[in-house]
C-alpha positions in Angstrom: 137.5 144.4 -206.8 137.8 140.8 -208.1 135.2 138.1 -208.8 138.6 135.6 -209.5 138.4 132.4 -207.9 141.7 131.4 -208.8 142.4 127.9 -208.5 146.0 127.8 -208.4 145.9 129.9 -205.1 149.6 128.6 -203.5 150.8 129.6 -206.3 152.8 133.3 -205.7 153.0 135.7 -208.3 157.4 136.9 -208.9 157.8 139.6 -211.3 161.2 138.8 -213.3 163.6 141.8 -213.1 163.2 144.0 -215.5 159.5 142.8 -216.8 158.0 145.9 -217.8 160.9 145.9 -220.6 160.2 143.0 -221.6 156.6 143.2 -222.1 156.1 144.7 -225.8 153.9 147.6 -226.2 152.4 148.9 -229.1 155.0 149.4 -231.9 156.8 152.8 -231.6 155.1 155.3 -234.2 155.9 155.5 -237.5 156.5 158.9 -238.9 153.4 160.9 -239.1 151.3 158.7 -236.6 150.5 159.8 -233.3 150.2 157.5 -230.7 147.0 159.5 -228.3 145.9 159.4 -224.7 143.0 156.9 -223.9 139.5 158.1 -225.1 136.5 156.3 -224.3 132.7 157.1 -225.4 129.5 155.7 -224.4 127.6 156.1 -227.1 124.2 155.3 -225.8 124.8 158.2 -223.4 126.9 160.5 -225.0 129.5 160.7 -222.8 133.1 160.5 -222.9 136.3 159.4 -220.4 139.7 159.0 -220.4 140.0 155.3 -218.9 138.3 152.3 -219.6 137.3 151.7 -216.1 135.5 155.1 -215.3 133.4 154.3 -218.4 132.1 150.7 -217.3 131.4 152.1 -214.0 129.7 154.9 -214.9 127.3 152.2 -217.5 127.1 149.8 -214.8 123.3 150.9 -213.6 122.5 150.7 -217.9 122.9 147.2 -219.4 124.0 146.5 -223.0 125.9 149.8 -223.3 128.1 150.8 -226.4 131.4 152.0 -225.8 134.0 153.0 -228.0 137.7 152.9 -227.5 140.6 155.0 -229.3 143.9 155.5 -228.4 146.0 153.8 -225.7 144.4 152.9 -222.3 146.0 151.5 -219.7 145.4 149.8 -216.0 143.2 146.6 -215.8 139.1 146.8 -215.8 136.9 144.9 -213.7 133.3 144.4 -215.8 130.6 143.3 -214.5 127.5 144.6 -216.6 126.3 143.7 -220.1 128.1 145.7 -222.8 129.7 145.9 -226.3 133.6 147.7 -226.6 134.4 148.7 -229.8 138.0 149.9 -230.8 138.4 153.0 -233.1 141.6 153.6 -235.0 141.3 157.0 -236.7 143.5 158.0 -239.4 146.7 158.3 -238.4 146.9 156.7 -235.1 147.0 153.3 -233.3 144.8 150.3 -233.1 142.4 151.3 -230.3 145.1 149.2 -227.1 144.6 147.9 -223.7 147.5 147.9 -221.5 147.8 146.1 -218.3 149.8 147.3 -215.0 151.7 144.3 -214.8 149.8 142.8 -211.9 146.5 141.3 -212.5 144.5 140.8 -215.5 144.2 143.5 -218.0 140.1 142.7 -218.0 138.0 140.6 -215.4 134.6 139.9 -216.7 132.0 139.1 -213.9 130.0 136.4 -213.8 127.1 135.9 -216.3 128.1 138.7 -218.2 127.6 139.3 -221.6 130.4 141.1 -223.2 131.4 142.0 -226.7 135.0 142.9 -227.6 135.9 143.6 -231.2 139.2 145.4 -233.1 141.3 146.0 -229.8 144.8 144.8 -228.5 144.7 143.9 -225.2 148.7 143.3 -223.7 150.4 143.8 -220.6 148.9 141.3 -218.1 150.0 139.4 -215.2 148.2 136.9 -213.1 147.7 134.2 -211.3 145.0 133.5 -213.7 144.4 134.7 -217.1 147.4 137.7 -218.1 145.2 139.1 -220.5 141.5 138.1 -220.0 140.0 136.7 -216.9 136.5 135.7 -217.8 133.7 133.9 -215.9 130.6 135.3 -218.4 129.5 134.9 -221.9 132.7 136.6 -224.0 132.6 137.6 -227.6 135.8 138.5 -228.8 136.4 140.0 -233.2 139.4 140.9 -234.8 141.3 141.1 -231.0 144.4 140.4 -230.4 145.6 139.1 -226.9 149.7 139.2 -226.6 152.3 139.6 -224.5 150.6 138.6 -221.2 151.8 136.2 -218.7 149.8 134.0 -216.0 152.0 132.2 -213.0 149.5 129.3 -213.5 147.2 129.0 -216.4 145.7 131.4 -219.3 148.6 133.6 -220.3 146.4 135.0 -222.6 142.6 134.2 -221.3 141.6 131.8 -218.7 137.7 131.1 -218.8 135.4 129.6 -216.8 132.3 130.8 -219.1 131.8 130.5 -222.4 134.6 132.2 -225.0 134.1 132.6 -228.9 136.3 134.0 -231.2 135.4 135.7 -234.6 136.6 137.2 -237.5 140.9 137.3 -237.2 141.1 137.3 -233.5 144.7 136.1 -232.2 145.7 134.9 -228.9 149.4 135.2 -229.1 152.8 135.4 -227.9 151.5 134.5 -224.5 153.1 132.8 -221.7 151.8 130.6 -218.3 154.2 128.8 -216.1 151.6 125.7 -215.7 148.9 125.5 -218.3 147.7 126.7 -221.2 149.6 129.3 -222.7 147.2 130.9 -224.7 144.3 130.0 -222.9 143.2 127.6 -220.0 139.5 126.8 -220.6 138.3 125.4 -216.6 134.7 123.7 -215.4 134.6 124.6 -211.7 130.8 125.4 -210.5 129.9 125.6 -214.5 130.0 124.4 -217.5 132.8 126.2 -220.0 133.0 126.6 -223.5 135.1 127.8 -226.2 134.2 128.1 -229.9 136.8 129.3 -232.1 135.8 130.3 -236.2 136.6 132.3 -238.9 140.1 132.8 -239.3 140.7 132.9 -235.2 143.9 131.5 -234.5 146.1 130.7 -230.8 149.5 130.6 -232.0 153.5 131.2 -230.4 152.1 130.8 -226.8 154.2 128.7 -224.7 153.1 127.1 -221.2 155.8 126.1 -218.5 153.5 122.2 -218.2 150.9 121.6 -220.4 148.7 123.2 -223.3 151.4 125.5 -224.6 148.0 126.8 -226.7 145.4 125.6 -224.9 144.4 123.9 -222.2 140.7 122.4 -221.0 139.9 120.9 -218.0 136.5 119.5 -217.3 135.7 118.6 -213.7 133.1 115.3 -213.2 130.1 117.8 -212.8 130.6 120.0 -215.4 131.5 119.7 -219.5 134.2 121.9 -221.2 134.2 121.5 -224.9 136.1 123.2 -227.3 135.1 123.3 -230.8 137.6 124.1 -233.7 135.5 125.8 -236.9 135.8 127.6 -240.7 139.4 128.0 -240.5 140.4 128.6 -237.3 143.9 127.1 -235.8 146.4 126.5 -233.4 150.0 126.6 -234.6 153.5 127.4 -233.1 152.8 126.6 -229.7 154.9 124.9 -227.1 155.0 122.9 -224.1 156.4 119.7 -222.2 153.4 117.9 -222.3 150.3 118.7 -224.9 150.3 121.9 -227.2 146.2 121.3 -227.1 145.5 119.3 -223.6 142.5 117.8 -223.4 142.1 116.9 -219.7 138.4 114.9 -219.8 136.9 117.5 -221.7 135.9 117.3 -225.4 137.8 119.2 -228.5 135.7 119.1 -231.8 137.6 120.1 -235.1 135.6 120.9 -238.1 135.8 122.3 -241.8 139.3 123.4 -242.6 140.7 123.8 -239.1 144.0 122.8 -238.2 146.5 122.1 -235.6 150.1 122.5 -236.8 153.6 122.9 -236.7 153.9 123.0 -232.6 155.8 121.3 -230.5 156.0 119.5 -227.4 159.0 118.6 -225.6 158.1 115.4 -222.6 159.0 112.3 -224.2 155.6 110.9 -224.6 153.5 114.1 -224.5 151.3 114.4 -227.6 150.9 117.3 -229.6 146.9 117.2 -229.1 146.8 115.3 -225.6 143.1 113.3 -224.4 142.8 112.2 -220.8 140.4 110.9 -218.4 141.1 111.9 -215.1 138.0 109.3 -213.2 136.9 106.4 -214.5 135.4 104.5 -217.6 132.6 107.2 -217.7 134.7 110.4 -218.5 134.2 111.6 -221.9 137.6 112.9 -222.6 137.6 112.8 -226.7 139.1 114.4 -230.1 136.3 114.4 -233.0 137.8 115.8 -236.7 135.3 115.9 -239.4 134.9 117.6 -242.6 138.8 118.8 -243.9 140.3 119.2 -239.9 143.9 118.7 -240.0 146.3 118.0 -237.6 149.4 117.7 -239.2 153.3 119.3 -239.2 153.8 118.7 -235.8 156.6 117.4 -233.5 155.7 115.4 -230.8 157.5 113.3 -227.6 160.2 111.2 -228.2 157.7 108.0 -227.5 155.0 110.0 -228.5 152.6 111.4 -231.4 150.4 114.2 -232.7 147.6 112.8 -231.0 147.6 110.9 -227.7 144.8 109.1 -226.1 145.4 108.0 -222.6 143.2 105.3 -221.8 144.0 103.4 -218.7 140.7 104.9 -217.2 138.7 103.3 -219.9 138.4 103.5 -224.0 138.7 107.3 -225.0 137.3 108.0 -228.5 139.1 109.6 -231.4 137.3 109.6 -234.3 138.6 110.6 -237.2 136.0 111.3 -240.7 137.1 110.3 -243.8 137.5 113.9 -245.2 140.1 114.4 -242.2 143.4 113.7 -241.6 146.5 113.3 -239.3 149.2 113.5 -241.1 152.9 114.2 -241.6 154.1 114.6 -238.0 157.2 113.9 -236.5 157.2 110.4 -234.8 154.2 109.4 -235.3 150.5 110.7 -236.1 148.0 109.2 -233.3 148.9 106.4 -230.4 147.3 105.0 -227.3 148.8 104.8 -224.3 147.5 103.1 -220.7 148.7 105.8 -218.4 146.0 107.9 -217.2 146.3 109.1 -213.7 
């Protein structure tokens, strides 16, 4: 069962020979560590399973259920009821681990629902859309890391069409997509998306095959996606031809002491953080860095910079507070250019 829309639908999933090698699983055991057989509990009900999947189904008639994770559970889970998922690492063993078949998204969250992820590794997706996390509800993700997933069009790590925040020391990477947004392609299609990033939260060493090698948001005219940068979250060691953050008419907010840095983008005039307006003079396509935000270490295009505002569909705001700064990237730090499509 799917609730994916996918909007890259010509494009045709190709496993690479050899793939499942190439995937990284949870490190090999150390001595004296065991590495156990899923184990799932609902705690609300008191009862236990030995996949992921049998215990959202069997909480799908109970909303806001607590389950809890040990050990290593593979196969990809389809949720579509309110619930919090808690990994447990006992002495010992593993970081509580979700591993993906290889084909589809290790975790497809339904729309509208709420759902709470915290101190799991989820690894070992491949999609059209969103490797490792396919969302279309209202995802909270702390202390998670996403890696090691793969997407033939956008969101090697997630792809969202909901809203997405991510707490505590979550990391999103080590992903891959062949299109957009390496670590995660943030979409407006029939409603408004949102991601919120804080703490120490962090996309970094995801690499995207077009644009957004660590993210990617797309807003269409009817619908906002904004994207807001807080505490001391970042982006760092991305890659991509064209935008390591892209910014297609949607708005990225940086705040506090959040940073983009030391990423890189390979098209001659692609822009480490790259604004566009796809329509007309009334898009809202914008970069807003108050309060300590730094962009900064970066290497750009050829004929590019760390920040590039396309603006031949009208005047695209970057505003820049006095607190913040772009700074020390390789050409240049911001410049306009009258190309937008």
């Amino acid at each position: 069962m799917s609730f994916q829309p996918r909007r890259h639908r010509a494009v045709v999933a190709s496993l690479a020979a050899g793939l499942l090698l190439a995937i990284v699983v949870p490190a090999a055991p150390a001595i004296g560590i065991t590495l156990p057989g899923c184990r799932v509990r609902n705690v609300d009900r008191a009862t236990g399973f030995t996949s992921l999947q049998a215990a959202v189904s069997d909480a799908a008639t109970v909303s806001g259920d607590h389950l809890t994770v040990k050990g290593l559970c593979d196969g990809n889970t389809v949720i579509a009821t309110d619930l919090t998922i808690r990994g447990i690492r006992p002495p010992g063993s593993i970081t509580a681990s979700l591993y993906g078949t290889g084909s589809g998204s290790v975790i497809t969250i339904a729309p509208g629902t709420r759902v709470s992820i915290a101190s799991l590794t989820i690894s070992g997706g491949d999609a059209a859309d969103g490797g490792g996390i396919y969302n279309e509800g209202i995802l909270t993700l702390t202390d998670v890391r996403v890696y090691d997933n793969h997407a033939t069009a956008g969101g090697g790590g997630i792809s969202t069409h909901g809203k997405l925040t991510l707490l505590g020391r979550t990391s999103i990477d080590h992903n891959s997509a062949d299109v957009a947004g390496g670590g995660i392609d943030i979409v407006s299609e029939d409603r408004a998306s949102v991601l919120v990033m804080k703490g120490h939260s962090s996309v970094h060493h995801d690499t995207a095959g077009g644009w957004g090698g660590g993210i990617s948001a797309y807003a269409t005219s009817a619908f906002a996606t904004t994207v807001t940068l807080a505490g001391r979250a970042s982006l760092h060691h991305d890659s991509a031809p064209a935008g390591g953050a892209f910014i297609g008419d949607a708005k990225l907010t940086m705040r506090d002491a959040s940073r983009i840095h030391d990423s890189t983008v390979t098209a001659a005039t692609g822009g480490i953080v790259d604004v566009e307006r796809f329509v007309d003079a009334t898009s809202v396509g914008s970069l807003t860095m108050r309060d300590g935000a730094r962009i900064d270490a970066n290497t750009a295009g050829a004929e590019a910079a760390a920040v590039v505002a396309r603006t031949g569909c009208g005047a695209i705001p970057v505003l820049v507070g006095v607190a913040s700064r772009v700074t020390g990237n390789t050409p240049a730090n911001i410049s306009t250019m009258a190309d937008c499509p």
